[in-house]
PDB file of N, CA, C and O in Angstrom:
ATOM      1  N   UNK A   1    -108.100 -35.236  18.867  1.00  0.00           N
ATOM      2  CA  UNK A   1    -107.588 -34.428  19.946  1.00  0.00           C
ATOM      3  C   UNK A   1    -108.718 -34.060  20.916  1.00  0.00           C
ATOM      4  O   UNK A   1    -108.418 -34.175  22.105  1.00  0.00           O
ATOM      5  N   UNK A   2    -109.943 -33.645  20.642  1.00  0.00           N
ATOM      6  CA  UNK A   2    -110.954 -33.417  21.305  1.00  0.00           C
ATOM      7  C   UNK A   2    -111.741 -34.845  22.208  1.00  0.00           C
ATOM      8  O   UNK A   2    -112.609 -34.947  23.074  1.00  0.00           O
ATOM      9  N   UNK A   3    -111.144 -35.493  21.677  1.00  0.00           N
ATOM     10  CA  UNK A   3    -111.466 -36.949  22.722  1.00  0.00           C
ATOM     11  C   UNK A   3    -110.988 -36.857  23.610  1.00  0.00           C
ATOM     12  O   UNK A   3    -111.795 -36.910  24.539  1.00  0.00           O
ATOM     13  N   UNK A   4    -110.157 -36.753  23.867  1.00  0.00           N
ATOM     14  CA  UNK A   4    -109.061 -37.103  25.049  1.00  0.00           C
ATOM     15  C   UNK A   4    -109.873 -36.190  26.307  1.00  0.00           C
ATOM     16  O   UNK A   4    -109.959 -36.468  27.503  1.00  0.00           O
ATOM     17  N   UNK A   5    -110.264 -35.345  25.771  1.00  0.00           N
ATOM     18  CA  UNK A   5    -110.605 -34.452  26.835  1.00  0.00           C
ATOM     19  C   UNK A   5    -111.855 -34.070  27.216  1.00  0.00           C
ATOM     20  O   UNK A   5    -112.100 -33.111  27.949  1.00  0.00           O
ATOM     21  N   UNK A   6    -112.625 -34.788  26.741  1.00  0.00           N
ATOM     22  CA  UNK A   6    -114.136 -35.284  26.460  1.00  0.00           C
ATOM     23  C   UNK A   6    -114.527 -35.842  28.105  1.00  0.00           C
ATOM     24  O   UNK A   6    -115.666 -35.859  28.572  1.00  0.00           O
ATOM     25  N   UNK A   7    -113.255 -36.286  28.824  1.00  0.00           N
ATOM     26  CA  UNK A   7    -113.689 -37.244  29.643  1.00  0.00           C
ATOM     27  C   UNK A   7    -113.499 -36.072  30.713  1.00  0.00           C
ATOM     28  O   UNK A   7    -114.376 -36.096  31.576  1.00  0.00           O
ATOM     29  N   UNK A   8    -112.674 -35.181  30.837  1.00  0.00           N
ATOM     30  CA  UNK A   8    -112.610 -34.280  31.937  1.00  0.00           C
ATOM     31  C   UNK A   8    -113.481 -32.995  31.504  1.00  0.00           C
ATOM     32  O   UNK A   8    -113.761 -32.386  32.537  1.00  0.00           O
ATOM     33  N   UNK A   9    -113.982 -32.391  30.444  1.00  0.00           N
ATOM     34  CA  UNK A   9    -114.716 -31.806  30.090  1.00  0.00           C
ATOM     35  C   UNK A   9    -114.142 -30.998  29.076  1.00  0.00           C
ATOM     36  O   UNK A   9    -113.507 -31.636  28.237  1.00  0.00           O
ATOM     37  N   UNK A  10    -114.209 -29.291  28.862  1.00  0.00           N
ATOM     38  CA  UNK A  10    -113.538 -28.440  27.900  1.00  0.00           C
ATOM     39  C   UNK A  10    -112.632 -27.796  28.813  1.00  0.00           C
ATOM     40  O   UNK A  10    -113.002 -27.371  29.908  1.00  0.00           O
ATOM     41  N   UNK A  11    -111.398 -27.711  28.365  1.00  0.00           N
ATOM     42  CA  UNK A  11    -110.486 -26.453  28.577  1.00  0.00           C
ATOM     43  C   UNK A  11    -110.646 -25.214  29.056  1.00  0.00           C
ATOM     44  O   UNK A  11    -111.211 -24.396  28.330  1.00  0.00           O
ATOM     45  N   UNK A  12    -110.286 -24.904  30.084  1.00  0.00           N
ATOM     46  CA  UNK A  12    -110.840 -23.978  30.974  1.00  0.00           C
ATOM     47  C   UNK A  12    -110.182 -22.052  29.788  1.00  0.00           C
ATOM     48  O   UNK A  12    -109.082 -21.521  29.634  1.00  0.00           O
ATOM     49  N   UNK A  13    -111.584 -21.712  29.294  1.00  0.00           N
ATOM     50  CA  UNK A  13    -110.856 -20.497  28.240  1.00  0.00           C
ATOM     51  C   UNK A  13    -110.092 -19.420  28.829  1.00  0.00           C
ATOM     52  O   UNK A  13    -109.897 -19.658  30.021  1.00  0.00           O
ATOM     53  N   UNK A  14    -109.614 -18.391  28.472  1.00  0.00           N
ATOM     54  CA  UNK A  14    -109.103 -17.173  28.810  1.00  0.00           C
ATOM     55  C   UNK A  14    -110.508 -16.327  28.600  1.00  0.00           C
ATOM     56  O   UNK A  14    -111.479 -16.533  27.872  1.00  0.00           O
ATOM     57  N   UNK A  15    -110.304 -15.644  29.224  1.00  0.00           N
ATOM     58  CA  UNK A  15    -111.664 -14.650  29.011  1.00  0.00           C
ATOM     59  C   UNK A  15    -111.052 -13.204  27.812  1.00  0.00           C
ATOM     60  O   UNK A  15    -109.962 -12.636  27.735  1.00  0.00           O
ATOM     61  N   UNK A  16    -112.347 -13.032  27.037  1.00  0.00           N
ATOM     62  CA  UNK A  16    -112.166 -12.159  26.008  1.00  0.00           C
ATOM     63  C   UNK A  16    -111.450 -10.801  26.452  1.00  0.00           C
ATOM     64  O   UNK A  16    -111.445 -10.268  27.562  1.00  0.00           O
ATOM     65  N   UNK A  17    -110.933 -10.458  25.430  1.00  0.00           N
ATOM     66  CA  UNK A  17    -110.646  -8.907  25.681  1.00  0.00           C
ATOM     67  C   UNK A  17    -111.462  -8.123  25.254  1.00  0.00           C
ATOM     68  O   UNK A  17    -112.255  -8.265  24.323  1.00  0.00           O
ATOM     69  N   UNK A  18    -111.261  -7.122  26.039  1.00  0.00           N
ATOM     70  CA  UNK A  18    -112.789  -5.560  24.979  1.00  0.00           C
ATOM     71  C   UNK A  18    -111.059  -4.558  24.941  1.00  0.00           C
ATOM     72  O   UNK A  18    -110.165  -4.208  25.712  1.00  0.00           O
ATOM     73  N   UNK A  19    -111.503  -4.455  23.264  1.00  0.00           N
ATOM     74  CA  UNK A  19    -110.145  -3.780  22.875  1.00  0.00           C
ATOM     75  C   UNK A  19    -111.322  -2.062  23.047  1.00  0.00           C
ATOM     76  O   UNK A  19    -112.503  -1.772  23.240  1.00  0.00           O
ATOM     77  N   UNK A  20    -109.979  -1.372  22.812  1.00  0.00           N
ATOM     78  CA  UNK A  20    -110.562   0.096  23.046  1.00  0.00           C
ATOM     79  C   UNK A  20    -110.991   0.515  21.187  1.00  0.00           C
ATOM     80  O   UNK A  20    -110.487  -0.224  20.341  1.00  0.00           O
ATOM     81  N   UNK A  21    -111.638   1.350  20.846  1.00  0.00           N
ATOM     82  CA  UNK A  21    -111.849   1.531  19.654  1.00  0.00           C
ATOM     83  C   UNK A  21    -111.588   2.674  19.118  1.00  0.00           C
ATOM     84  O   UNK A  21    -112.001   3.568  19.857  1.00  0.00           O
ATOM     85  N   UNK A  22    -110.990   3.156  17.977  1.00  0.00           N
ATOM     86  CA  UNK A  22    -110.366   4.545  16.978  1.00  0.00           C
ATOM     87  C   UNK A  22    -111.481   5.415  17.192  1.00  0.00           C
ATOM     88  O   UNK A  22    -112.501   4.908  16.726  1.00  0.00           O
ATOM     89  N   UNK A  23    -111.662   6.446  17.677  1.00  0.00           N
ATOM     90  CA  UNK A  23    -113.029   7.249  17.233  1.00  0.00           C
ATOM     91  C   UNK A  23    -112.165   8.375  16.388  1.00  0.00           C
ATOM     92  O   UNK A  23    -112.975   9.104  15.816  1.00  0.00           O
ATOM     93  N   UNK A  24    -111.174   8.666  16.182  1.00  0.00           N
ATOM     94  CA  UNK A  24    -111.165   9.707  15.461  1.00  0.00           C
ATOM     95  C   UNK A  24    -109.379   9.769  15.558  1.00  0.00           C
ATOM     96  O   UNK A  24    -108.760   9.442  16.570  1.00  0.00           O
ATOM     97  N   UNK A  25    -108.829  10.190  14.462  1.00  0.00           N
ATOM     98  CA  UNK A  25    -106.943  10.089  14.665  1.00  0.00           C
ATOM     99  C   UNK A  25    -106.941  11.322  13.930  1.00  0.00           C
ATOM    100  O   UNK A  25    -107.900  11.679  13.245  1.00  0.00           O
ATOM    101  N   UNK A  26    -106.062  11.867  14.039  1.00  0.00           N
ATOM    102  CA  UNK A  26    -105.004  12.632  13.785  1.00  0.00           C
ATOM    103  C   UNK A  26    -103.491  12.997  13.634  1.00  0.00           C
ATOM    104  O   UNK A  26    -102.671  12.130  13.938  1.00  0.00           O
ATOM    105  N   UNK A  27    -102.951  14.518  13.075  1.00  0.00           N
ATOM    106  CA  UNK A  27    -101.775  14.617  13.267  1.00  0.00           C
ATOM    107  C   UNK A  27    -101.629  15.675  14.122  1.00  0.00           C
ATOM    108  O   UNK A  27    -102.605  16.426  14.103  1.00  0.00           O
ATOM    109  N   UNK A  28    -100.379  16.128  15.175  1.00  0.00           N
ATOM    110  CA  UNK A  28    -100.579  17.024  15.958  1.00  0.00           C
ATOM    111  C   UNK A  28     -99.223  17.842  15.554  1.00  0.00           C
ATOM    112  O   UNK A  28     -98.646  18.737  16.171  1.00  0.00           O
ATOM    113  N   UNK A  29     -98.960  17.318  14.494  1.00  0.00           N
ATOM    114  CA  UNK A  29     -98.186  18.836  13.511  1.00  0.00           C
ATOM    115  C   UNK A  29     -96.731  18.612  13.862  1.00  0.00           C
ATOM    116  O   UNK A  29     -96.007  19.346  13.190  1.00  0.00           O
ATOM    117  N   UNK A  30     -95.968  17.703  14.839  1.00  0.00           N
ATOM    118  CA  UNK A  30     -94.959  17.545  15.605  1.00  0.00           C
ATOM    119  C   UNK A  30     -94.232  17.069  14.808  1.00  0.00           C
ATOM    120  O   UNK A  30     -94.847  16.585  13.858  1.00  0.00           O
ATOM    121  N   UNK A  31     -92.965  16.964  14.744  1.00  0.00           N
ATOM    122  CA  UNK A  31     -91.630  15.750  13.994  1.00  0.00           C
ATOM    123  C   UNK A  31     -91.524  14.851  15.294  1.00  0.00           C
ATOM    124  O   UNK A  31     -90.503  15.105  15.932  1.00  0.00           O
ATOM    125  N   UNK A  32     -92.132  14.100  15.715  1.00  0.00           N
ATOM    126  CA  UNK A  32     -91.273  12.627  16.393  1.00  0.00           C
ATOM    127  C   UNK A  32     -91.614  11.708  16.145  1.00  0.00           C
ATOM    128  O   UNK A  32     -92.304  11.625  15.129  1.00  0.00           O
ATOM    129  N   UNK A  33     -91.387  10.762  16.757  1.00  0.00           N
ATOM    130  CA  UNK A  33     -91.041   9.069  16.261  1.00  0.00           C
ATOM    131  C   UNK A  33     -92.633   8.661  16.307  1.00  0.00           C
ATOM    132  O   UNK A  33     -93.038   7.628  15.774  1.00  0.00           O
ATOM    133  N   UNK A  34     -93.650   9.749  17.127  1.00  0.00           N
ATOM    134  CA  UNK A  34     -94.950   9.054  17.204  1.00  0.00           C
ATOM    135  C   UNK A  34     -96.100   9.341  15.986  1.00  0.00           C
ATOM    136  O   UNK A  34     -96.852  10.312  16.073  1.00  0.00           O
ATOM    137  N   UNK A  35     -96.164   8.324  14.755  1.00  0.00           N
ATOM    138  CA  UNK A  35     -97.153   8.850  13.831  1.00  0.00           C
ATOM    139  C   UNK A  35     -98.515   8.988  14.205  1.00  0.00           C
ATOM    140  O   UNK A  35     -99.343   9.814  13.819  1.00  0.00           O
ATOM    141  N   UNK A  36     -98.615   8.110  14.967  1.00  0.00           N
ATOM    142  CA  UNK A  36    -100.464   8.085  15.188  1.00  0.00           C
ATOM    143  C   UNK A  36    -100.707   8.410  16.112  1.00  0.00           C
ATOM    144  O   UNK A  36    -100.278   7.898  17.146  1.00  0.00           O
ATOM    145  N   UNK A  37    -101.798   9.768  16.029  1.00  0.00           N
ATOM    146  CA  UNK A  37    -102.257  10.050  17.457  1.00  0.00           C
ATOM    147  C   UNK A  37    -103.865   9.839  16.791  1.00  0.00           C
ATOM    148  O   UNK A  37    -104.476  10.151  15.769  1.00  0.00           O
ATOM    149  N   UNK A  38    -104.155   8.946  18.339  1.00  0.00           N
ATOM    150  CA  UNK A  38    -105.912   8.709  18.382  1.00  0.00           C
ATOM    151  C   UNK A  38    -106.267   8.777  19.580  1.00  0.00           C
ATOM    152  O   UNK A  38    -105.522   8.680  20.554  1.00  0.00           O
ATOM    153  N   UNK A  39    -107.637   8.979  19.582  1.00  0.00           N
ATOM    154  CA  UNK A  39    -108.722   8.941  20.223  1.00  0.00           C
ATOM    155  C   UNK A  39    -109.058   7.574  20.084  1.00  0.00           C
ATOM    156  O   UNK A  39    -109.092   6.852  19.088  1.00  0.00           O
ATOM    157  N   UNK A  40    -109.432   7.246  21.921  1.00  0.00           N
ATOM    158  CA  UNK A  40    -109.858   5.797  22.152  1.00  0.00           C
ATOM    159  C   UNK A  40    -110.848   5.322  23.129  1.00  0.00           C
ATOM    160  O   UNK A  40    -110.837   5.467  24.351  1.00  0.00           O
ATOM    161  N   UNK A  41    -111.557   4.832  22.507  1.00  0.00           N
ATOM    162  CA  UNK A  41    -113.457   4.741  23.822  1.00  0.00           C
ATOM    163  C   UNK A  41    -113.453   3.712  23.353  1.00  0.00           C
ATOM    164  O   UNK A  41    -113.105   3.346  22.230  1.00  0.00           O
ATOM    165  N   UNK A  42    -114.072   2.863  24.688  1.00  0.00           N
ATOM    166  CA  UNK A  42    -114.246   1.553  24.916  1.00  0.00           C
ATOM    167  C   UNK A  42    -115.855   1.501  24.464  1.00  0.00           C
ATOM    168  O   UNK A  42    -116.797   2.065  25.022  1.00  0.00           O
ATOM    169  N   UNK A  43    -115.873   0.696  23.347  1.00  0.00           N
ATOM    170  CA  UNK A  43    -117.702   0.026  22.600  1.00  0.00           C
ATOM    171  C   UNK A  43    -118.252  -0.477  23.846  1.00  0.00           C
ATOM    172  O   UNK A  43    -119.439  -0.154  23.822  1.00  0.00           O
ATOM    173  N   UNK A  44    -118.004  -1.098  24.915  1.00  0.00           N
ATOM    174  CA  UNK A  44    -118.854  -1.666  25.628  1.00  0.00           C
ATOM    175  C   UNK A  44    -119.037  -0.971  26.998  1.00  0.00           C
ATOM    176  O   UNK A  44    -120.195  -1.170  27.366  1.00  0.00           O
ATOM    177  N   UNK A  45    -118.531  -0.430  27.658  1.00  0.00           N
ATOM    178  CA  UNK A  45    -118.847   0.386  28.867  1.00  0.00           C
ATOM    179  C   UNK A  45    -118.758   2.089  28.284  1.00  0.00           C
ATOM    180  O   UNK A  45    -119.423   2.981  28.811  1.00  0.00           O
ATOM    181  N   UNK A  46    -117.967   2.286  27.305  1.00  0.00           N
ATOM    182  CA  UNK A  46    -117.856   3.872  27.280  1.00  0.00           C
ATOM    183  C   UNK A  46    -117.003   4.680  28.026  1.00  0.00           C
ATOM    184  O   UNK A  46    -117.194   5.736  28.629  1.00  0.00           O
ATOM    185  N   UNK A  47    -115.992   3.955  27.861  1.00  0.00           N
ATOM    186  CA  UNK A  47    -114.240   4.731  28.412  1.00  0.00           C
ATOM    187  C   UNK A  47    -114.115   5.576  27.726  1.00  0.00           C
ATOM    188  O   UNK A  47    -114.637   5.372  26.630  1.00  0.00           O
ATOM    189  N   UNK A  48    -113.533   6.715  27.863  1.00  0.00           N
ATOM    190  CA  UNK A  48    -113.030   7.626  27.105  1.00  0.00           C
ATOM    191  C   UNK A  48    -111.698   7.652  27.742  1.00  0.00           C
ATOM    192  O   UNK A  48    -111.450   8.349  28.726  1.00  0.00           O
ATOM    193  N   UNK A  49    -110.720   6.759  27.071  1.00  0.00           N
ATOM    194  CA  UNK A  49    -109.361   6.891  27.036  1.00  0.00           C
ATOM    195  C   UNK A  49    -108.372   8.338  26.517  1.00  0.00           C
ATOM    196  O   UNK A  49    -107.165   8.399  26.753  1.00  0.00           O
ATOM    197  N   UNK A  50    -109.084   9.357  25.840  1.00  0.00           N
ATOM    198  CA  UNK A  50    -108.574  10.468  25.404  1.00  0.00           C
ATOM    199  C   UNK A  50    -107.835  10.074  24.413  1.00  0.00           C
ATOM    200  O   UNK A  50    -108.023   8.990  23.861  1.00  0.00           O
ATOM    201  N   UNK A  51    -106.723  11.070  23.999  1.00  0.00           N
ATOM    202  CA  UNK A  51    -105.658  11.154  22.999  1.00  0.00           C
ATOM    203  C   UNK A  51    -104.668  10.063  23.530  1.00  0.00           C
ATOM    204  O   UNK A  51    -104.266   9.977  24.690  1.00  0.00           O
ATOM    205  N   UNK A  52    -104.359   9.278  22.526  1.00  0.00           N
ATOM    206  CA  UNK A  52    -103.131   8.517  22.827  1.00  0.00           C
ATOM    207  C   UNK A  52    -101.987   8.695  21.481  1.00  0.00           C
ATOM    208  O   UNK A  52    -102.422   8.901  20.348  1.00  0.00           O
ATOM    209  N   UNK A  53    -100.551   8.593  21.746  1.00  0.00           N
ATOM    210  CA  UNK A  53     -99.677   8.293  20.245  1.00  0.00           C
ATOM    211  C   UNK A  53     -98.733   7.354  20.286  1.00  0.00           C
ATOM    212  O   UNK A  53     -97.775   7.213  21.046  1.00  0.00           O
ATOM    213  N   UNK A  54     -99.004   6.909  19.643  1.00  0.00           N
ATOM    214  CA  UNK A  54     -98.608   5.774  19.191  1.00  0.00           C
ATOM    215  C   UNK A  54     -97.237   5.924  17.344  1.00  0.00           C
ATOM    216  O   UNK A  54     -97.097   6.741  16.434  1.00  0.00           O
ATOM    217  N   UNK A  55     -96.574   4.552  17.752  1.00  0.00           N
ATOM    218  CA  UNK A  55     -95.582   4.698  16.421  1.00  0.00           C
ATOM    219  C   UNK A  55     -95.671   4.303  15.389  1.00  0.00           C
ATOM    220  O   UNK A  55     -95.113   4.661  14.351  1.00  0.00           O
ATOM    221  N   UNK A  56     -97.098   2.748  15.785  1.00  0.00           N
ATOM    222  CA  UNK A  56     -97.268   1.988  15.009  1.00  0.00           C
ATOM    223  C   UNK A  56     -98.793   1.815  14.516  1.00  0.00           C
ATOM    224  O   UNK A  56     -99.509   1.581  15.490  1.00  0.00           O
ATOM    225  N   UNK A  57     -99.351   1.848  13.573  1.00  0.00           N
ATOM    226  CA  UNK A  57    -101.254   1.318  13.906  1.00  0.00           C
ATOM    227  C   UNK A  57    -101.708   0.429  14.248  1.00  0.00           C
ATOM    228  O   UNK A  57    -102.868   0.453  14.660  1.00  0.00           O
ATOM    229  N   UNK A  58    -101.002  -0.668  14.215  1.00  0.00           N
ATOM    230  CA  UNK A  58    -100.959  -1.911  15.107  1.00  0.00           C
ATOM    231  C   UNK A  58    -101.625  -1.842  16.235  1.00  0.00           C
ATOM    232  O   UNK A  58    -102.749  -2.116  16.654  1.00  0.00           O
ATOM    233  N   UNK A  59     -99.948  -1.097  16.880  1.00  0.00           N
ATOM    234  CA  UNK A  59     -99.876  -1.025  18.353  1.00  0.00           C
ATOM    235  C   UNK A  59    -101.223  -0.056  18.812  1.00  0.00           C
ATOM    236  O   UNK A  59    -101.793  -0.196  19.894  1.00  0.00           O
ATOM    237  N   UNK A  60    -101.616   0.954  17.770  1.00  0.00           N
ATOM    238  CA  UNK A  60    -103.124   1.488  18.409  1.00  0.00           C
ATOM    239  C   UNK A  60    -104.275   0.947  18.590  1.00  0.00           C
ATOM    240  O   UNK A  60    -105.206   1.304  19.313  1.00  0.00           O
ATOM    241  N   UNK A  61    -104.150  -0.084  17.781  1.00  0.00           N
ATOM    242  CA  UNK A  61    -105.458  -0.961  17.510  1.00  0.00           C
ATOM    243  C   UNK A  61    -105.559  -2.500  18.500  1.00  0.00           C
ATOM    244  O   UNK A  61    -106.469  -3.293  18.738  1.00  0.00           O
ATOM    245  N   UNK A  62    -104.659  -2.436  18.743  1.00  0.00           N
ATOM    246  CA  UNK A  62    -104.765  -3.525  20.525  1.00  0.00           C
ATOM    247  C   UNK A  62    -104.473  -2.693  21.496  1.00  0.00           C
ATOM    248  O   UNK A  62    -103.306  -2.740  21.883  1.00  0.00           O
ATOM    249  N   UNK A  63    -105.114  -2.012  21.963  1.00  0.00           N
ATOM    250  CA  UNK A  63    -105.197  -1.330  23.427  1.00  0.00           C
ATOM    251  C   UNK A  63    -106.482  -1.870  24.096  1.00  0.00           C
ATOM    252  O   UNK A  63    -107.578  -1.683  23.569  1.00  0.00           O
ATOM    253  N   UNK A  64    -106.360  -2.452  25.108  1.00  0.00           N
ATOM    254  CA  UNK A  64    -107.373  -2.773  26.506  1.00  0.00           C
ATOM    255  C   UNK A  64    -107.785  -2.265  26.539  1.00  0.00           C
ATOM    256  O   UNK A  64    -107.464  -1.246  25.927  1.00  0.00           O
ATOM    257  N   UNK A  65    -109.233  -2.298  27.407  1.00  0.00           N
ATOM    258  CA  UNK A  65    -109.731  -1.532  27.973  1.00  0.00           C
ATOM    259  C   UNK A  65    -109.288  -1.296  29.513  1.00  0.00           C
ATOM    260  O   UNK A  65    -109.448  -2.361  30.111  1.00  0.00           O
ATOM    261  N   UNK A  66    -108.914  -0.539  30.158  1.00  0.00           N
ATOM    262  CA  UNK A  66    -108.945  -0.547  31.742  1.00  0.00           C
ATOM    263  C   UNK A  66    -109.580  -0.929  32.657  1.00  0.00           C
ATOM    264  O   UNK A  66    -109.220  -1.419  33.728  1.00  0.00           O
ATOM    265  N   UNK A  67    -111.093  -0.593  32.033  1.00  0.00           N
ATOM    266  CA  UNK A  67    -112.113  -0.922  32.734  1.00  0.00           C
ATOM    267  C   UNK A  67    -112.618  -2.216  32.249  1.00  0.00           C
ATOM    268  O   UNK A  67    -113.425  -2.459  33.146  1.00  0.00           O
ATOM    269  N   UNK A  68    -112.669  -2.932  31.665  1.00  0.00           N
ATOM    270  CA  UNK A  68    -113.360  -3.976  31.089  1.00  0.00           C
ATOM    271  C   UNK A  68    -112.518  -5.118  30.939  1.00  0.00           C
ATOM    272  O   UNK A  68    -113.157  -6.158  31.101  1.00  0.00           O
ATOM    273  N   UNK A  69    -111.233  -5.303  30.669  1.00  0.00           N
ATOM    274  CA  UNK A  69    -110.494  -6.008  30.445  1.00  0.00           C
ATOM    275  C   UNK A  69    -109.557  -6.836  31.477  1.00  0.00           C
ATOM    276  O   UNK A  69    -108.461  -6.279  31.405  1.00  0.00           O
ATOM    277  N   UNK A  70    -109.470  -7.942  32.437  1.00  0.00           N
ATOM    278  CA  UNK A  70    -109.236  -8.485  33.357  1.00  0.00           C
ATOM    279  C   UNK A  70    -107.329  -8.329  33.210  1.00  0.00           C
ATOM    280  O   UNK A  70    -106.626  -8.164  34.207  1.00  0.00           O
ATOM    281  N   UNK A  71    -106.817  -8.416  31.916  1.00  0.00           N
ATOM    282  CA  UNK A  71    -104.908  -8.247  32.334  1.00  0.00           C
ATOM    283  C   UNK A  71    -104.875  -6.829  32.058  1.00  0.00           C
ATOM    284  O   UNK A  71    -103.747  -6.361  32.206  1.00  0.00           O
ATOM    285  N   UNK A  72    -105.896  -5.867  31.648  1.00  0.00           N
ATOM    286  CA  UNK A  72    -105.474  -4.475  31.989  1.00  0.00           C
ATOM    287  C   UNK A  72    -105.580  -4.199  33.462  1.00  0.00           C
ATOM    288  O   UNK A  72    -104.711  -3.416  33.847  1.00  0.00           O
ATOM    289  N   UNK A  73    -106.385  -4.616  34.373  1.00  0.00           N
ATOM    290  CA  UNK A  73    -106.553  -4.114  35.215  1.00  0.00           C
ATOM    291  C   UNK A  73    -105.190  -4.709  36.237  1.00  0.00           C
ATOM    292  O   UNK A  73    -104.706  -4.092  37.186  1.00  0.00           O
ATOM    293  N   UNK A  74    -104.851  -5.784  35.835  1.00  0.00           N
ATOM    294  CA  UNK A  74    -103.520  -6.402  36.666  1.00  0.00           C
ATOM    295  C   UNK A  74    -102.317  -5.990  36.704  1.00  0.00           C
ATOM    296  O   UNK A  74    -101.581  -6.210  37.666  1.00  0.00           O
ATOM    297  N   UNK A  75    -101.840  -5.110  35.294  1.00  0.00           N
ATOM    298  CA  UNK A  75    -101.036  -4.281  34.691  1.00  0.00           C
ATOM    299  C   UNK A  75    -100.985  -3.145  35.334  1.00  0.00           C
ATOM    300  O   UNK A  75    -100.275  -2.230  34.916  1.00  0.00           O
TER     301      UNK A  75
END
């Protein structure tokens, strides 16, 4: 498979994402549908995204960065 394309060069990539990172979660004592509340700063520039909640840990643990991330900023 890598032949074929040997002759036009490599596949033009997607550029990386800088996901935001957990600094600290909690509970904020509430009954609703949102279990996870975290805190979220970007490792490479130093966003401080604040408190976010979330339903899933998943869904907390792929968040963009705003600043760093080329389809957050298009969004």
């Amino acid at each position: 498979m890598a032949r074929q394309f040997a002759l036009f060069g490599s596949l033009p990539r997607r550029p990386r994402r800088v996901l935001l990172r957990v600094v600290d979660a909690g509970d904020h004592g509430c009954v609703t549908s949102f279990r996870y509340f975290v805190h979220l700063v970007c490792p490479r520039c130093g966003h401080d995204a604040e408190w976010w909640e979330f339903s899933t840990k998943r869904e907390s643990l792929t968040q963009p960065c705003p600043k760093c991330s080329p389809e957050a900023r298009d969004a």
